[in-house]
C-alpha positions in Angstrom: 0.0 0.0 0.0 1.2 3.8 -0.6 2.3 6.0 2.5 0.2 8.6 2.8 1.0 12.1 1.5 -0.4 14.8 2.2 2.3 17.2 0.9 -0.1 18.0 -2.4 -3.2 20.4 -1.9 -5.8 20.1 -3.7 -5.8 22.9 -6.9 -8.1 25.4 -6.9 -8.4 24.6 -11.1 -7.8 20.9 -11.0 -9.4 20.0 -14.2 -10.7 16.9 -14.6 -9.9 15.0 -11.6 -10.1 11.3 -11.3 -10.5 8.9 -8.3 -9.1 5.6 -7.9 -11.5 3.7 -5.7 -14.4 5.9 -6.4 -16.5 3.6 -4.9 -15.7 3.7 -1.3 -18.1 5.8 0.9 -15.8 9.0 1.7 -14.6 9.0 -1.8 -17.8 8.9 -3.4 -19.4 11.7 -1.1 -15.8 13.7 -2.3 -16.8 13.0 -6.3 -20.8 14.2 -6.1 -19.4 17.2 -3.8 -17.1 18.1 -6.7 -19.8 17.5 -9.4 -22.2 20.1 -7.9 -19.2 22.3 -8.0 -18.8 22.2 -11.3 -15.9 20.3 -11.7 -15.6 17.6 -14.4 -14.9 13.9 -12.5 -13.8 10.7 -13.8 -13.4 7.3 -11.2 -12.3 3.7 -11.0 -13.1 0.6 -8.7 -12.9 -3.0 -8.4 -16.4 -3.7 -8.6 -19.6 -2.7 -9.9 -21.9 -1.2 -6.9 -24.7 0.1 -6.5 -22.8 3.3 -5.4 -20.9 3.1 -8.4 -24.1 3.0 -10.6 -25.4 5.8 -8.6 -22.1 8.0 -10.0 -23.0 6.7 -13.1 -26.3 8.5 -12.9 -24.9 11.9 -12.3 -22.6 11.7 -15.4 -19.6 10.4 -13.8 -17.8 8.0 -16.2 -16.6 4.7 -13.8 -14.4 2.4 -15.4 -14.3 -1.3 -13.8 -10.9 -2.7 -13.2 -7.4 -0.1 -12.7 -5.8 0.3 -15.9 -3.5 3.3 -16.9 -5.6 4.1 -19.6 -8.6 5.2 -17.3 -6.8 8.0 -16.8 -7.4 9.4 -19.8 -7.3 13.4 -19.8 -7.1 14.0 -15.8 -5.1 16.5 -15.0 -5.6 15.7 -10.6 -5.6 12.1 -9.2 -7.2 11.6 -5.9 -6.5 8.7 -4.0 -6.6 7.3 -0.6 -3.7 5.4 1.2 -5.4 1.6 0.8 -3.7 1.9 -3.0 -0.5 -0.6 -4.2 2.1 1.0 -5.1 1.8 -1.2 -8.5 -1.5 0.3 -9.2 -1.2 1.7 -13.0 -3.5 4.4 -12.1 -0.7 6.0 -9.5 2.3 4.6 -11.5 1.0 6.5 -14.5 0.0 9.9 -12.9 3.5 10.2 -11.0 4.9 9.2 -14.8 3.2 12.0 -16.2 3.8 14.4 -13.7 0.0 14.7 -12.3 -0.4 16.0 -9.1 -1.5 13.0 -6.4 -4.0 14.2 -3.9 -4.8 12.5 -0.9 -8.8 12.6 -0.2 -8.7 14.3 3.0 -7.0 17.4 1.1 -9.5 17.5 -1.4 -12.0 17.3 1.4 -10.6 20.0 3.3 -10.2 22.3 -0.3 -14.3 21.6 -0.5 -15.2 22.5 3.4 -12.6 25.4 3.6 -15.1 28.5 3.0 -17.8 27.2 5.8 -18.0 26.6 9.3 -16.7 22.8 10.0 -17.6 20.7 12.3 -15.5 17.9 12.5 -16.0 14.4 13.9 -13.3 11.8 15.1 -13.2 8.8 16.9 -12.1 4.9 16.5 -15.9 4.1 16.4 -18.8 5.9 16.5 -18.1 8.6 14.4 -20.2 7.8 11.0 -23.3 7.5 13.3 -22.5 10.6 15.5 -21.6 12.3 12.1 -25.1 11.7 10.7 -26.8 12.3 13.7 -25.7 16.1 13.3 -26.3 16.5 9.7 -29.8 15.0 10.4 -30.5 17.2 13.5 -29.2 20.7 11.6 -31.4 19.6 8.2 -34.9 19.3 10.7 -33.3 22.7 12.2 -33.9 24.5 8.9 -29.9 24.3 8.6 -28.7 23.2 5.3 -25.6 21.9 6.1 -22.5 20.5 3.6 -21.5 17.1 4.7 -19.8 14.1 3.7 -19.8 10.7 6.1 -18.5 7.4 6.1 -22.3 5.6 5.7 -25.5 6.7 4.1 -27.9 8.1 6.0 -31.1 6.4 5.2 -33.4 9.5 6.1 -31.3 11.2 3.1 -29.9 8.4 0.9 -26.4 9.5 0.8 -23.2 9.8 2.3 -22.6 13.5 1.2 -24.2 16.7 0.0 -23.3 19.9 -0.5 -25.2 23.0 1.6 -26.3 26.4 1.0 -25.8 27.5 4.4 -22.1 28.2 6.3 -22.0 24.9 8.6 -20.0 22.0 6.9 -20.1 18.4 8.7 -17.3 16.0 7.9 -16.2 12.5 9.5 -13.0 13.0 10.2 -10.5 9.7 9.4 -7.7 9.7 12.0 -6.3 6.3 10.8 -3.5 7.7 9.3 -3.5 11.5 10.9 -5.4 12.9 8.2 -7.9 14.8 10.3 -5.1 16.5 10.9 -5.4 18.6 7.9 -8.9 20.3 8.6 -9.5 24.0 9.9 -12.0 22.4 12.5 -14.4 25.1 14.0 -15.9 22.3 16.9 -14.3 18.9 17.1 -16.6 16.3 18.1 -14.1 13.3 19.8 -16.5 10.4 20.3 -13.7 8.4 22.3 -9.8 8.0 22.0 -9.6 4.0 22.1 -6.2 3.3 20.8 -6.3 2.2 17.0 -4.1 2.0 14.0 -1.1 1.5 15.7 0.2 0.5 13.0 0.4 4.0 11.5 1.1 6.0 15.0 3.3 3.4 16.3 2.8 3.9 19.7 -0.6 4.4 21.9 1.0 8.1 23.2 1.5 8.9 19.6 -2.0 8.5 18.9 -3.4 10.3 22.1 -0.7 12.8 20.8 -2.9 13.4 17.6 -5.8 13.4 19.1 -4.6 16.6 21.3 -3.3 18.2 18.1 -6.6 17.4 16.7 -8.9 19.3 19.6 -6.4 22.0 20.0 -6.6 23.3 16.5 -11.1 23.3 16.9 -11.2 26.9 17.1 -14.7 27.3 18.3 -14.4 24.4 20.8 -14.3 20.4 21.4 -17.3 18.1 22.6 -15.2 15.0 23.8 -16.3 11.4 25.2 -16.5 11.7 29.3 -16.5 7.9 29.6 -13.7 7.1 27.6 -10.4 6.6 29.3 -8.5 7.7 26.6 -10.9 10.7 26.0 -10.3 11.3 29.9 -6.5 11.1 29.7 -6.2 13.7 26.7 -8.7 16.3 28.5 -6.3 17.8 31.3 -4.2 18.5 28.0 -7.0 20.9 26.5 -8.5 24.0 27.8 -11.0 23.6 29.5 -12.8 26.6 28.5 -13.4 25.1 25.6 -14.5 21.7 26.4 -17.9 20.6 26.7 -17.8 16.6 28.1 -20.8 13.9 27.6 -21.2 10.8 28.9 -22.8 9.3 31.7 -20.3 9.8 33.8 -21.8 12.2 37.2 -19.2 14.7 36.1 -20.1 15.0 32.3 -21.7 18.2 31.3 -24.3 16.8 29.1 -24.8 13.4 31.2 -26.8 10.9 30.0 -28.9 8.9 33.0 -32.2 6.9 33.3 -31.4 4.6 30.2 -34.4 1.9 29.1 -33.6 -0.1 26.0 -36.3 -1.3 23.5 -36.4 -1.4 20.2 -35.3 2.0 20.5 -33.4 3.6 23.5 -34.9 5.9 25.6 -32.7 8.0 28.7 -32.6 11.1 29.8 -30.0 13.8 29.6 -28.8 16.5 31.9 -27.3 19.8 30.7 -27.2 23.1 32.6 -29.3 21.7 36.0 -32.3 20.6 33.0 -33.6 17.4 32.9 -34.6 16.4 29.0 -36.4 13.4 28.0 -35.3 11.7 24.9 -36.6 8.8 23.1 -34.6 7.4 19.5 -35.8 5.3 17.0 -32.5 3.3 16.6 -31.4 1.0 19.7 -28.5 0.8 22.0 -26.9 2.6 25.1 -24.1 3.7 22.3 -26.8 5.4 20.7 -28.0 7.6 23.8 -24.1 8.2 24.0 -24.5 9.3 20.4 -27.2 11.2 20.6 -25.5 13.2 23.4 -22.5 14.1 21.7 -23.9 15.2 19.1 -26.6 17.3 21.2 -23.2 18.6 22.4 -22.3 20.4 19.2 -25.7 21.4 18.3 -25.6 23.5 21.7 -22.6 24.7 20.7 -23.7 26.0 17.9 -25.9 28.0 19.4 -29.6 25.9 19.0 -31.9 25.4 21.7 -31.4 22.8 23.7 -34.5 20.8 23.4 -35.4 21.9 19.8 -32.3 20.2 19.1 -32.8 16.9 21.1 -36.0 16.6 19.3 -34.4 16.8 15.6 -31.5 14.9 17.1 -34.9 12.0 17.6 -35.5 12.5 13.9 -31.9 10.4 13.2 -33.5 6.9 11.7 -30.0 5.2 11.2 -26.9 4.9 8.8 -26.8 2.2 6.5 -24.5 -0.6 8.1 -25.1 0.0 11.3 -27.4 -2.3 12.6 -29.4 -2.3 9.6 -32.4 -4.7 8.9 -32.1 -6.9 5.6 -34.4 -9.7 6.0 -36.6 -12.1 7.7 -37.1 -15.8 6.7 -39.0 -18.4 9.1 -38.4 -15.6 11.9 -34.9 -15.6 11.5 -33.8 -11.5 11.5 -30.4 -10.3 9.6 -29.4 -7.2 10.4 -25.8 -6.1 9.1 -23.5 -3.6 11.2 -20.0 -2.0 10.2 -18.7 -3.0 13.2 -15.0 -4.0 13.7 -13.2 -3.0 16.8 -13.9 -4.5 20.2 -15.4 -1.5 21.6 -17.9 -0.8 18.1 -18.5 -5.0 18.5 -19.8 -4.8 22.4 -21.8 -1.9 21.2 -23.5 -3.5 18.2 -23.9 -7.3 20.1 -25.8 -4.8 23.1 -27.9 -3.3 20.8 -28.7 -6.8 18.8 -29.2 -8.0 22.5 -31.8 -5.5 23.2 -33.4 -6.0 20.1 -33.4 -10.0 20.2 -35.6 -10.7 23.5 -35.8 -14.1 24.0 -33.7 -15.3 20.8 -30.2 -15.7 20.5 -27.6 -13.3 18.6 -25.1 -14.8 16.3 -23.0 -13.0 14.1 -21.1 -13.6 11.4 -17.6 -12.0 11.8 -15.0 -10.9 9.5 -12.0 -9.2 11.2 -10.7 -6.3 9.5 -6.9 -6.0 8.9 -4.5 -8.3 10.1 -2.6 -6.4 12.6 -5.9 -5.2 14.0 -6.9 -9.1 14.2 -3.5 -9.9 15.6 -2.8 -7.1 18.3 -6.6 -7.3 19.4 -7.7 -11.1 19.3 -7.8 -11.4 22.5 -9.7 -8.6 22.8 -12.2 -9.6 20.1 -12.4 -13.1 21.5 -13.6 -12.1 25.2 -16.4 -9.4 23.6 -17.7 -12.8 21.7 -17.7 -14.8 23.8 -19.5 -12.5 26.5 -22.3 -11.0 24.6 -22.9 -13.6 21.3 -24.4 -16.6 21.8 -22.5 -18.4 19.0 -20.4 -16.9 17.2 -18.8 -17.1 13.5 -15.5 -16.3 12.0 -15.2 -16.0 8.3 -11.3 -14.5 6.5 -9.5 -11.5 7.1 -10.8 -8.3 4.9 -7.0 -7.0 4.6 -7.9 -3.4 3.1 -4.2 -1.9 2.9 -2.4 -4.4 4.6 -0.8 -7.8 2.9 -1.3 -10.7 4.8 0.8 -11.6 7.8 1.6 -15.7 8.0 -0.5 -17.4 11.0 -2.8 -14.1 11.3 -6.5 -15.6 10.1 -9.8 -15.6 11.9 -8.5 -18.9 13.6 -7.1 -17.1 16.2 -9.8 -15.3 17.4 -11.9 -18.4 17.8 -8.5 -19.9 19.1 -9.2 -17.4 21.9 -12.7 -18.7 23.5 -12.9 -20.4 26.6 -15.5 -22.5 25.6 -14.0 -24.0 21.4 -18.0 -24.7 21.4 -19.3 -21.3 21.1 -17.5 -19.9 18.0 -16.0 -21.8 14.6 -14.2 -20.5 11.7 -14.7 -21.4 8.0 -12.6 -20.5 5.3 -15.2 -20.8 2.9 -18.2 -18.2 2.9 -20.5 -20.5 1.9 -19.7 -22.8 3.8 -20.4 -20.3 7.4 -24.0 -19.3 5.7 -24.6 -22.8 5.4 -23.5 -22.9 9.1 -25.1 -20.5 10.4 -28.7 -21.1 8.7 -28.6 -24.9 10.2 -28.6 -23.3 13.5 -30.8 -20.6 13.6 -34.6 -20.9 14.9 -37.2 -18.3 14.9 -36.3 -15.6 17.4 -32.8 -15.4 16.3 -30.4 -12.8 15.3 -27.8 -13.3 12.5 -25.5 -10.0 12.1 -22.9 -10.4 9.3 -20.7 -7.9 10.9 -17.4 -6.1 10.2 -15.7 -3.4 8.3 -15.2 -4.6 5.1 -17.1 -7.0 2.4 -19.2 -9.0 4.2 -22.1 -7.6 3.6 -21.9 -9.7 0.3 -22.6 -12.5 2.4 -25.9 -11.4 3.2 -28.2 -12.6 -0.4 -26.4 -16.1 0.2 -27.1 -16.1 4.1 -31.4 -15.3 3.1 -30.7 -18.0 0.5 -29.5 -20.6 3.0 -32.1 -20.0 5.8 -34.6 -20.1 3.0 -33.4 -23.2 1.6 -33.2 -24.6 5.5 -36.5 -23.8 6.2 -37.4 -25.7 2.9 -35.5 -28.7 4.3 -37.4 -28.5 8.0 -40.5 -28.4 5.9 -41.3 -25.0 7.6 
């Protein structure tokens, strides 16, 4: 994979600009952002999306497959740093002397005019993202934005905005949020990640200081998280508005009942609020309070803006409903870090009742898998009732010998609650034989598996068959 280099801003007459991986989310939301600007786009990916189609629609030519030839009259490549150096896409720009632009400059050349609120975080942040961009839109605000996930309410990851507030998720995996003249930062924890890139846990809680420092209109920052606790004596506390439902958080969250939805009650200023969402989980109260966090910040009123905050109706990915055979329930989540896994398996839990929660798991990177299977293993093992183990997605990273899924199943107490399968076909198979009605099953992680998920309606369809059901 490329190091990433941020040493190339983005040109304020970059021509025709082309994106390899056009696809993904973040880079997506950058192409229809620079679209509605005017600016002529071309793209390439792997596959053939619906999010790809979608850029097809608004006149964005795709090509399938990375080929030099794709390029054809760019004269600004955009690219991200999950690349190979070997792609002809890169090899041929840096041959022909065309400037290579990381995404997160481009990003910050699109949000630099308006008011930004940034949002960081090893988890949480796509949800906490959308939750402000849906809370300023039912405001009357009509706010810029670009997230990692659709929201569903709106049907896409980014827009652009008329007004002077700009919403952006902000990708600290390899110190690119960095690059952004932040207005409020929105921290949704500080739970060590990507070593790989920082090297060291006090490099990263370095960055994440750098990153709150530079929000010139303030920071809204985790109060439960201990690495969100050990960064705030570092800030000034002037500026700092906590949440959390720790006693000591300014906008404290308390009095938490979870249902399908979640509803809790949140403290700010000596005020009692009530709150009730429409998407489940105690992480989503925690959500909903951050984000409440900024929009007070921002000057709204405080329970005008809990009740568009209500209006959120979910991200796609997170904990999102895709089928129902024989009373079997799939819901799919993005989920792939220990802490965004205990937070999806609690929510699945809540929503489950008397049925059992199984997901399908496929870890994400193999030095994430290797440095945290321990990790992973124990959050399984506690809140899944079985649970399965399908390949590595690798994203930027080659694979490392001995690092598959094995070892996280290699980590239960009990061999007989988990199993891994090479073969995805193979684990739907699986885990249709031993689902009943009642039942969970949450394909679940950060990469491709939500592929799995026509095959997995397929098998409990075709088990159902077999059961005469």
């Amino acid at each position: 994979m490329i190091k990433s280099d941020f040493s190339h801003e983005f040109p304020d007459d970059p021509g025709v600009v082309h994106f390899v991986g056009i696809g993904g989310a973040g880079m997506s939301g950058i192409a229809r952002l620079l679209v509605a600007k005017g600016i002529a786009v071309t793209g390439s990916d792997i596959r053939d999306t619906e999010t790809v189609r979608e850029l097809r629609t608004l006149g964005i030519p795709v090509h399938l497959g990375h080929d030099a030839n794709n390029l054809g009259d760019a004269s600004t490549l955009v690219v991200t740093g999950a690349i190979a150096e070997d792609n002809p896409e890169y090899v041929a720009a840096r041959a022909k002397g065309i400037p290579t632009v990381h995404r997160a400059r481009a990003l910050a050349w699109l949000a630099s005019s308006q008011r930004l609120v940034a949002v960081a975080g090893a988890h949480g942040k796509t949800t906490s993202t959308a939750m402000v961009v849906t809370a300023l839109r039912a405001l009357g605000v009509d706010a810029g934005f670009v997230n990692g996930g659709v929201i569903r309410s709106l049907g896409v990851s980014a827009a652009p905005g008329t007004d002077d507030v700009f919403v952006v998720e902000a990708d600290e995996s390899d110190g690119s949020f960095l690059l952004y003249s932040t207005a409020i930062a929105l921290i949704t924890n500080v739970d060590p990640d990507h070593l790989d890139f920082f090297g060291s846990e006090e490099a990263f809680l370095d960055a994440f200081v750098e990153f709150a420092t530079a929000a010139s209109e303030g920071v809204v920052i985790s109060a439960d998280d201990a690495g969100a606790r050990a960064i705030a004596p570092r800030l000034d506390a002037s500026g700092v508005t906590t949440f959390g439902e720790h006693p000591d958080a300014d906008v404290r969250v308390h009095s938490v009942s979870l249902d399908s939805g979640v509803t809790f009650s949140l403290d700010w200023r000596g005020t009692d609020y009530p709150v009730t969402l429409g998407v489940p989980g105690l992480h989503n109260a925690l959500n909903a309070a951050g984000a409440f966090g900024v929009l007070v910040r921002l000057g709204f009123d405080p329970r005008a803006s809990l009740d568009a905050i209500a209006q959120f109706g979910g991200t796609e990915r997170r904990f999102e409903f895709r089928g129902d055979v024989g009373g079997v329930r799939v819901f799919d989540d993005f989920a792939h870090h220990p802490t965004e896994v205990t937070a999806a398996l609690s929510g699945a839990r809540a929503v489950a009742g008397a049925g059992r929660v199984i997901p399908v798991f496929q870890p994400h990177l193999y030095s994430r898998t290797r440095m945290l299977r321990a990790e992973f293993a124990e959050v399984f093992e506690s809140l899944a009732d079985f649970t399965i183990v399908v390949p590595i997605y690798g994203a930027r990273q080659d694979p490392e010998p001995g690092v598959t899924g094995q070892l996280i199943v290699d980590g239960f107490s009990d061999p007989d609650r988990a199993r891994y399968f090479d073969d995805w076909s193979e684990a739907a198979a699986f885990a249709a034989s031993i689902a009943r009605a009642g039942d969970i099953l949450m394909p679940m992680g950060g990469g491709d598996i939500y592929r799995i998920i026509p095959e997995l309606l397929e098998a409990l369809d075709a088990e159902r068959a077999r059961r005469g059901g």
